[in-house]
N, C-alpha and C positions, 0 to 999 in steps of 0.2 A: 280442347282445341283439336280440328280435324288433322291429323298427319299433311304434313306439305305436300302439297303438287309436284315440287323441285323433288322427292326424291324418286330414286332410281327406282322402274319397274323389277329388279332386280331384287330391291329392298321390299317393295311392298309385298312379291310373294312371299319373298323369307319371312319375316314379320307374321302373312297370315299361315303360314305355313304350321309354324309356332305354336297356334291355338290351336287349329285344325289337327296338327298330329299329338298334343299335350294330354292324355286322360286325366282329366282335371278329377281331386277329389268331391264326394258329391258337395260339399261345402263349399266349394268355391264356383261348381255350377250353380247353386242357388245365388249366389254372389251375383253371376248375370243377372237374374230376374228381378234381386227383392225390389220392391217397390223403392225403399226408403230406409234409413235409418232410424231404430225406435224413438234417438232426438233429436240427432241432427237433420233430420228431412232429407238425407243426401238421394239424386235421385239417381235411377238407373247408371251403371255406366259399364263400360267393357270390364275385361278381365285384367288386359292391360293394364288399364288404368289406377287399379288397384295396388301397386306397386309402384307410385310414380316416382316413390325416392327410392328403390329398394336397393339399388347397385350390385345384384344378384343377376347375373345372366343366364340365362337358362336354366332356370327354378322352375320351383312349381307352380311360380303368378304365371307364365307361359309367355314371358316377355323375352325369351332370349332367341336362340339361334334357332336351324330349321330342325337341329334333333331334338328330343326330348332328353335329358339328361335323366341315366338310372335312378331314379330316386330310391325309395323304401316305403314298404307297407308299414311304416308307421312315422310317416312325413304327411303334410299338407297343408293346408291354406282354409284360413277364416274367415269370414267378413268382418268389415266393420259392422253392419249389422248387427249380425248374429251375436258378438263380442257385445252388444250395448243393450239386446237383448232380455238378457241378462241382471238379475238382481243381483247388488255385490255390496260387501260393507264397507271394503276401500277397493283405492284403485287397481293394487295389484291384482286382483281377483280377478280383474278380466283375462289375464292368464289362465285362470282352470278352462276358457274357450280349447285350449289343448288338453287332449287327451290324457288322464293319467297322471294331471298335475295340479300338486297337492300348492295353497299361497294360503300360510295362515302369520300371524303374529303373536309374539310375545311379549311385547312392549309397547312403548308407546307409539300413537298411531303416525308419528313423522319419522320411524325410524324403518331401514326396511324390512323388507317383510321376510320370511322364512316360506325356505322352496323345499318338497318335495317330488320324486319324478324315479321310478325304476329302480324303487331300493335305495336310492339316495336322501340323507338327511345332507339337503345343499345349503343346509344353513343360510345363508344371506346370500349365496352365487356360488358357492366353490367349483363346480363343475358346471353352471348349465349359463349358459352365454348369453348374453341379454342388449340387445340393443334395438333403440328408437329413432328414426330417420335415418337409418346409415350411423347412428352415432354409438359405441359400445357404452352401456350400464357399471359394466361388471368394475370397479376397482381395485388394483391390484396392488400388494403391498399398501394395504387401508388399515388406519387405526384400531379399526374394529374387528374383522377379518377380511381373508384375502379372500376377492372376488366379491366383496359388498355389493351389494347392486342396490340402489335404491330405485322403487319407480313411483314412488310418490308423487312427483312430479306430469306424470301421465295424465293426458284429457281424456277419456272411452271416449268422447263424443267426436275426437278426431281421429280416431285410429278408421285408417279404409281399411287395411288386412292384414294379417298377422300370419305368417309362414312360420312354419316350424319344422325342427329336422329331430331325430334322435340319435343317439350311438355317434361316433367319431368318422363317419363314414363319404365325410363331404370337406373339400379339399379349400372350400371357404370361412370354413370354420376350425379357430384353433385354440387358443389359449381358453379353458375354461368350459367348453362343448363338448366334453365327453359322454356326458348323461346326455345332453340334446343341449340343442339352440334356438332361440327365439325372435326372430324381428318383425318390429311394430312399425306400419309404415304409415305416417298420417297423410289427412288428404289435400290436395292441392287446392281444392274449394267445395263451397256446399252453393247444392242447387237453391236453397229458402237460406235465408240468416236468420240467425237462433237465439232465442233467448229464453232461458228457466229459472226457476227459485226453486230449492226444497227445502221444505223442513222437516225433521223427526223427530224420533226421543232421544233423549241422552243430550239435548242443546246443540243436536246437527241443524247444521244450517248450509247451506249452496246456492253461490248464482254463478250463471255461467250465460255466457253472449259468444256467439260466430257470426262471423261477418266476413264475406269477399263480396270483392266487384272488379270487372275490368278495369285492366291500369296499363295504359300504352298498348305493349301490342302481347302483354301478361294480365295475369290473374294477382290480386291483392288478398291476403286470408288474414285476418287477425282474429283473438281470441282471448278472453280474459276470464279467470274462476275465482273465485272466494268461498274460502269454507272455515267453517269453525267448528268443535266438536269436543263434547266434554268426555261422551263417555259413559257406563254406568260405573264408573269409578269411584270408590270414596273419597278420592284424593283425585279431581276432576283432570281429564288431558288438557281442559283448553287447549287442544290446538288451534293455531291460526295458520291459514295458509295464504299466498298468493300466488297466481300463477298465469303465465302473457308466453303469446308464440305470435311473431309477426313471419308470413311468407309469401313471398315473390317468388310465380313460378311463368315461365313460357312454354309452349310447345307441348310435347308428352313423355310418356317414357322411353320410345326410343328415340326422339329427338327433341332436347330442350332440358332446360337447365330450373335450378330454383336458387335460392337463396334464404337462409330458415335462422328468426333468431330467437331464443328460447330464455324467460325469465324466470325462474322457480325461489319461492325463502317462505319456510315453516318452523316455527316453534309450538314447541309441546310440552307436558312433563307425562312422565312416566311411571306404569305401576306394573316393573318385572312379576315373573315368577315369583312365587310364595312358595314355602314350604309346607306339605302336609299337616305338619306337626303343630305349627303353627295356627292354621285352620283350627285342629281338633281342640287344642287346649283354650280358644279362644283368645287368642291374641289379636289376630285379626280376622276380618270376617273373608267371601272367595273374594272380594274384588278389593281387597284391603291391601295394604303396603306396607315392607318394613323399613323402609326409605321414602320420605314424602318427597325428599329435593330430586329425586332420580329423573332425566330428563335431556332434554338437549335441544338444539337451532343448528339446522341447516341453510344454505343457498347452494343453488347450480345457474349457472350463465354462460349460454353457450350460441354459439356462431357457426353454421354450417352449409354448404351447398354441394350440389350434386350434378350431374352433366351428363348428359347421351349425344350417341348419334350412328346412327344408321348411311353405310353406304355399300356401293360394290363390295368394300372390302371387312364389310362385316358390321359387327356393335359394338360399338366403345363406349364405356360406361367410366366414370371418377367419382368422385365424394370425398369431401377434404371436412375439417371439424374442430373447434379449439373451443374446451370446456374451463369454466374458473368453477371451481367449485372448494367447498368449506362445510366442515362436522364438528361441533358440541356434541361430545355422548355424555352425562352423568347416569354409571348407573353403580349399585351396588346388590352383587350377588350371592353376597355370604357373609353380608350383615358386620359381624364382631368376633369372625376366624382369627384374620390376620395381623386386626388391631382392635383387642377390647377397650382400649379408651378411646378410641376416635371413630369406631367403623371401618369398616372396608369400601366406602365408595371410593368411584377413581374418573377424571376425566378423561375423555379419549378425544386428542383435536390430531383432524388431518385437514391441510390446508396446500388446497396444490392447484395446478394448472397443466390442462394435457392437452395434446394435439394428437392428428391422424390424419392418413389419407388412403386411400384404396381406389387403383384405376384395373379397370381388367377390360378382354379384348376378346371376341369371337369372331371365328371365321372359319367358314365350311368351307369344304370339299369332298373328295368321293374318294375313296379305298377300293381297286380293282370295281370299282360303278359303284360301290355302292357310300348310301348316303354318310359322311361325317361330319364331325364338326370337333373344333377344337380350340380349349378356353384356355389363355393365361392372365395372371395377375399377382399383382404386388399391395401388400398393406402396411403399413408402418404407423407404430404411434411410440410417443414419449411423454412421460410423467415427470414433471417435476413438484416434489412436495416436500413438506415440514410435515411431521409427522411425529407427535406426543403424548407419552400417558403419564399423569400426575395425580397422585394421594389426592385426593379432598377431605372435607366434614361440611355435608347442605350446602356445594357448591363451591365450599371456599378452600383456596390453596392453601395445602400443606407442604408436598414434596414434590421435587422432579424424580420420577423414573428414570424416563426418557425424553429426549426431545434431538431428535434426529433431522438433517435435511437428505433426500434418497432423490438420486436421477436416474429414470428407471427408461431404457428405448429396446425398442423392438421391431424387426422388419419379417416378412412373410412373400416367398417368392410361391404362386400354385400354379401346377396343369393337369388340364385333365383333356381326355380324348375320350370321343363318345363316336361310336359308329353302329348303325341298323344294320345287321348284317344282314336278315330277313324280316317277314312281316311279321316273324312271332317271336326273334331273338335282337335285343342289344344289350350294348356293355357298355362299359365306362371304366375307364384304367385315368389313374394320374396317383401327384402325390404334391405333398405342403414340405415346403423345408422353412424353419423357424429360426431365428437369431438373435439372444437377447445379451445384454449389458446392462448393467446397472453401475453406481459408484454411490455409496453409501457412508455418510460425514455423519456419526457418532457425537454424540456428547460423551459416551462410552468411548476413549480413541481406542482400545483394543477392538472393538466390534465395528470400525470403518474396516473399508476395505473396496474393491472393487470386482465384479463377478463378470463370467461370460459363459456362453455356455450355447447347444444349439440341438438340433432334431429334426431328423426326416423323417416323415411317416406317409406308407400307401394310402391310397384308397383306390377299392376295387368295388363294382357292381354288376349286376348282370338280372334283364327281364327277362322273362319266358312270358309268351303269351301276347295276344290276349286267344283261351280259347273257353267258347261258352262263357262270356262276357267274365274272364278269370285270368288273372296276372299273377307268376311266382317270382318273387324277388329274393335278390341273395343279395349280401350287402359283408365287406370287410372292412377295417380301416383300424389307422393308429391316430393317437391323439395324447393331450398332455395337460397337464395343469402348470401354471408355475405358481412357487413357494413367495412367501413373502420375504423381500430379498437381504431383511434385517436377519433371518433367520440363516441364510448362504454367507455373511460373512461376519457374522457374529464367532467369539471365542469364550465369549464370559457371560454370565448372567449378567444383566443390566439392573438389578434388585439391592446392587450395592454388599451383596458377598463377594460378588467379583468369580464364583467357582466355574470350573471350566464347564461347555459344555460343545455337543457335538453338531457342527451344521449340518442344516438340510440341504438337500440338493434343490438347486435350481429352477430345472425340471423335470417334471413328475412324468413318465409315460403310461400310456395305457392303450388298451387293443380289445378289439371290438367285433362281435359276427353275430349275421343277424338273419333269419330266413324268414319268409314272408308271402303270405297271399292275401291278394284283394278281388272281390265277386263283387258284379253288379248284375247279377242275372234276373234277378227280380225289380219290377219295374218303382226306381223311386229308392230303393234300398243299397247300401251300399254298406259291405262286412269287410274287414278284414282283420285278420289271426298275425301277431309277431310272435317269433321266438328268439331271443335275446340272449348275447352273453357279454357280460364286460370284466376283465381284469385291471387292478390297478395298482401299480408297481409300490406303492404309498397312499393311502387313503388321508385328507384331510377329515379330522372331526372337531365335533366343537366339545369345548372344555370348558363345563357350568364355571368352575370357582373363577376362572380368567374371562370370561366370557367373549372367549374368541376362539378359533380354528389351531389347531398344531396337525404337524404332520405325524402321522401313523404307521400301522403297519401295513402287507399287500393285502389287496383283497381280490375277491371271485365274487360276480352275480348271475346268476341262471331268474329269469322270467320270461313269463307270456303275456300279450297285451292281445284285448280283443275287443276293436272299437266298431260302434255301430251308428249310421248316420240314416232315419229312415223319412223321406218327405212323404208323406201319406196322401197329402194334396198340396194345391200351391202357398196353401194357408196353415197347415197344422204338418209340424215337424216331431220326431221325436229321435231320441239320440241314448245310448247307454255305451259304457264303457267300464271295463275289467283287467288292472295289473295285478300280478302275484308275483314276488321276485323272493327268490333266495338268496339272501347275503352274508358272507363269509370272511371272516380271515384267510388268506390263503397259506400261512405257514399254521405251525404248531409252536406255540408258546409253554411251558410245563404249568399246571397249574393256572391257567388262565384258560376262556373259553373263547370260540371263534366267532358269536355271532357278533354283528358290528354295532354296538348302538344307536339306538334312535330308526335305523334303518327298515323302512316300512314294509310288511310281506302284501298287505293287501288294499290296494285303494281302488274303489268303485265309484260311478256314478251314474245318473240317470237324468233326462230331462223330456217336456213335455213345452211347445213355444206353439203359438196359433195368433192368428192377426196378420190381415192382409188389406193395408191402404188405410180407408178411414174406417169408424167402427171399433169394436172390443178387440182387443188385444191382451195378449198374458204370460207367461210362463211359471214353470215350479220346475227347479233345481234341487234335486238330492245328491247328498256327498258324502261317502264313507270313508273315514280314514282307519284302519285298522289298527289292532296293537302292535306293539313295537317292542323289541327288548330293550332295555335303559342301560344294561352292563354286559359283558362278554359272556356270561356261563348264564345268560337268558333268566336268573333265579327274581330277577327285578322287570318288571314290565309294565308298559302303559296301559292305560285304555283304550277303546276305541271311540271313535270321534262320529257318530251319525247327523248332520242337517238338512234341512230343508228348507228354503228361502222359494220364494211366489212374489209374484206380478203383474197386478190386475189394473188394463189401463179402458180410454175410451178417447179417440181419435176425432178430433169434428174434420166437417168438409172445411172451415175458415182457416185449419193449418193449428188447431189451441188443441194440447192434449193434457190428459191428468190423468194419472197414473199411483197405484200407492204398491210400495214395497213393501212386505213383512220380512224379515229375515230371523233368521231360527222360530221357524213357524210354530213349531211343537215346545220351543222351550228349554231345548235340552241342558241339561248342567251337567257339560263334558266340557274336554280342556280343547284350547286350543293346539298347546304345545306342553310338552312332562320331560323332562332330563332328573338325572339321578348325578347328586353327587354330598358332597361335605358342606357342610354349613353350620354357623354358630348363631344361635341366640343369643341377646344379653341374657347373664345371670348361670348359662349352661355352663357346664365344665368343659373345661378346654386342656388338652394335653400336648406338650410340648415336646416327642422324643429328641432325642440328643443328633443333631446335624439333620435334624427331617422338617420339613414344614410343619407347621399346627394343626391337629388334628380336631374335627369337628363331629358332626353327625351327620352320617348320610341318612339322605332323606329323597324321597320322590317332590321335585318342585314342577309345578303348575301354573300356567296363564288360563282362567276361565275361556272359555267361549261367552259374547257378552249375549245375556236373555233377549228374549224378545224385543224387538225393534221396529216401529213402525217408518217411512218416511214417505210426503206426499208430493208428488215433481209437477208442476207446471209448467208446459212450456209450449211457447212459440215460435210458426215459422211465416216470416214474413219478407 
């Protein structure tokens, strides 16, 4: 819808001002042009408009005030497009559209996915902040571990664009965005309404329908998917999925509101990690299981709306959000360790409901003439959940662990001040102060208790340039994780010894600097070089035999990132990108080594996309994960992970496309994900020392990469 009449001349320059002064990354200038979306048919539309829920004020979508806010050479903006593009096996994959970022899986396909990104194994979220409409992913203090993020739930064919930031450097983001952050913002309507079927191997199956049409003096969008999906598993995923997003929007991004409500519920079952050993001796085969009942059902139900408005006195942005959401995990990851007559599986249910809201405010003005501007804002959310882990045997109850209720709230005051000082110098100074409380009711009553705790952290930035179409950016900031808060007031193991044990803090800090250039000097090309460092007071890692997060020792990363976006013509793009990250302990332990496990030194990629309107269309995605050390003293190590996935379609003029995916073109038989630790087979020897846990065998465990994969999409815009 065109910008009102009623607003203030005043408003519409600052607005265009916004785009006109924004050096958009070259991704998000293609974002002007593309024709259309690979399915959704979405057509042309502003840059604006690409962030119609984003509740970001002066980002990199170029919706905010008349500065440009310091960003970083290694932030920016995707399309929807470009993101659907894209050949993926599941939904979180449309996440590798960022740079640098590693979404593979270990499990079953309804459970979430496993992140990597600058040296971080973020396991299920721990560090990297995830949220869809203005709504956050990440769950904190989760059954499974802390900062879970599931995005299952995710449609690619509605996402309009996806911003991303890295490092701790941006005063919008906090809990859980130290490594970077990510929001998916979907679209307010499709130009055609949609409708596809796919089918592949492994008993994939897909349909999916879009549909708006005016409704009063707004836009109506609904959307419905269906998927099923066995798997090349011996012991099939059957997942089933269902998933509905109803929204009502008016107006545009900087004036008008929507209203988003969101349906998601998947079951599946599951075939974790295998052990090496296992493989070898023939027990089972790579895509066999030593647990057939492993597995779980989830639901997410959630209710959201967003708000702008542009006047004299600036952009007022809000977004408010209440999620019901519910987790079944059955998994077991070390077989007949901890009980050789029954097994080691265990359930994991988190059963909660959470709210939020986030309203922030811009408004300029001039510093001795020259141009400023100046943001604040407030975020707040609260969890309240039940929160369980119980023994089982193939599903069925044995014991309670645990079974806790946690009220977990949190509030977030940020500013930041941005002023052009010249045409080739600005900055940006502000900072985030943090506030959280929890109260945690035990079944354990020694480990209730109540916490609180807080943090303020700068963010500083500064451009130089542009000279010879060339930008230097410098980038600082502090940032945090918080711990899961059964761990801040616990006193005892919960395992039924009762022995004492030490809590964690609250919250984790960390601190961030980053130097950067970005060239566009060649026409259509677009480089740019980071240099990175992040420290972290406590590292969360993940812990095979529990199969969850505990908190750690400090650590250091030193990396370079060097991402390359090259449109060749308005029809054929090409794209490579390069991390290399050093990660460390940062103390000295006696007899232990410093590297951090899982923690990736090298992930690469590369792609090749052509198609423009009707006619052939295509792409081939390559992605290198590197090896990784599995233990501290590096003596244990992965492999490396090489793919290739391709995309060969053909567009008619009537609006019918068909299209066929292969993924893992070549075949490869690499793992998806490799952790190192203790595990027991039936029948192995098990040793008991006196006051220690049961010892097993370490062993290198593995989730395949699944073989080759065909799938063929049909779809329609009418």
């Amino acid at each position: 819808m065109p910008v009102s009449d009623s607003r203030s001349p005043t408003a519409l320059r600052l607005a265009a001002l916004a785009v006109a002064l924004l050096p958009l990354p070259a991704s998000a200038q293609e974002a002007v042009t593309l024709d259309e979306l690979s399915v959704a048919g979405e057509a042309p539309r502003p840059v604006a408009a690409f962030s119609a829920s984003a509740g970001y004020v002066g980002g990199v979508t170029g919706i905010g005030g008349a500065l440009q806010p310091v960003a970083s050479a290694s932030g920016g903006l995707v399309s929807g497009a470009q993101v659907n593009a894209r050949p993926v096996t599941r939904p979180g994959e449309a996440l590798e559209a960022v740079p640098g970022l590693i979404v593979t899986q270990h499990s079953g396909e309804g459970k979430a996915n496993q992140f990597f990104l600058r040296g971080f194994n973020l396991d299920h979220g721990t560090d990297i902040a995830l949220f869809v409409d203005g709504m956050p992913v990440n769950m904190r203090t989760h059954a499974h571990g802390q900062g879970y993020a599931d995005l299952n739930f995710l449609i690619p064919e509605l996402v309009g664009a996806v911003e991303f930031h890295k490092g701790p450097y941006f005063v919008r983001d906090g809990d859980f965005a130290s490594a970077g952050s990510v929001r998916i913002d979907y679209l307010d309507t499709v130009a055609k309404n949609v409708a596809l079927t796919s089918i592949g191997s492994f008993g994939y199956k897909r349909a999916l329908t879009i549909a708006s049409a005016p409704l009063g003096a707004g836009n109506l969008l609904v959307a419905g998917e269906a998927q099923t999906y066995d798997g090349p598993w011996d012991v099939p995923d059957r997942l089933k999925k269902l998933n509905g997003v109803a929204r009502y929007s008016q107006g545009t991004a900087l004036d008008g509101f929507s209203v988003t409500g969101m349906a998601y519920w998947a079951k599946w079952n599951a075939t974790n990690q295998i052990p090496e050993r296992a493989v070898a001796e023939g027990l089972v085969g790579r895509f066999g299981t030593l647990d057939p009942t492993d597995g779980g059902d989830t639901g997410r139900f959630s209710l959201s709306g967003r708000w702008s408005h542009t006047s004299e006195a600036g952009i007022t942005r809000a977004n408010a959000y209440l999620i019901r959401y519910r987790m079944n995990l059955w998994n077991n990851f070390t077989y007949f360790l901890n009980d050789p007559d029954h097994g080691d599986q265990f359930r994991q249910l988190d059963d909660r409901v959470l709210g939020g809201a986030e309203a922030s405010h811009v408004f300029s003005g001039d510093l001795f003439g020259m141009p400023m501007e100046n943001e604040i804002g407030i975020q707040t959310r609260t969890d309240s959940m039940r929160i369980g882990l119980f023994n089982t045997t193939r599903r069925q109850f044995r014991s309670t662990v645990l079974d806790d209720r946690v009220l977990e709230t949190s509030a977030a005051f940020y500013y930041e001040n941005r002023v052009r000082w010249t045409d080739w110098l600005r900055t940006s100074v502000g900072f985030r102060a943090d506030g959280y409380y929890a109260d945690v009711r035990s079944d354990t009553p020694a480990n209730s208790g109540r916490a609180r705790d807080g943090i303020v952290n700068p963010k500083l930035g500064l451009v130089l340039g542009p000279w010879a179409d060339t930008e230097l950016y410098l980038n600082y900031g502090g940032g945090f994780h918080s711990n899961d808060v059964r761990g801040v007031t616990a006193t005892v193991e919960a395992s039924g010894t009762l022995a004492p044990v030490v809590r964690a803090p609250f919250l984790v800090p960390s601190t961030g600097y980053e130097v950067g250039v970005r060239n566009r000097s060649i026409a259509g090309l677009e480089t740019a070089v980071a240099l990175f460092r992040l420290d972290f007071a406590s590292e969360n890692l993940f812990v095979g035999d529990a199969g969850t997060t505990e908190p750690s020792r400090p650590t250091r990363r030193f990396g370079v990132e060097w991402t390359n976006r090259y449109a060749l013509t308005p029809w054929l793009q090409l794209e490579g990108d390069l991390t290399v990250t050093n990660a460390r302990f940062a103390d000295r332990v006696p007899d232990t080594g410093r590297r951090v496990p899982d923690a990736p030194t090298t992930i690469a990629s590369a792609g090749i996309s052509f198609g423009e309107g009707e006619g052939w269309f295509g792409s081939l995605r390559f992605r290198y994960f590197g090896p990784r050390p599995l233990i501290e003293d590096n003596s244990v190590r992965s492999r490396a992970t090489a793919l290739l996935n391709g995309r060969i379609g053909y567009a008619f003029a009537n609006g019918v496309s068909l299209s066929l995916d292969v993924l893992n073109l070549t075949n490869a038989k690499a793992d998806q994900i490799t952790y190192f630790y203790e595990s027991r087979l039936r029948g192995e020897p098990l040793i008991r020392p006196p006051g220690q846990p049961p010892q097993g065998t370490p062993d290198r465990h593995f989730h395949p990469v699944e073989p080759t994969a065909v799938r063929l999409t049909l779809a329609g815009r009418f």
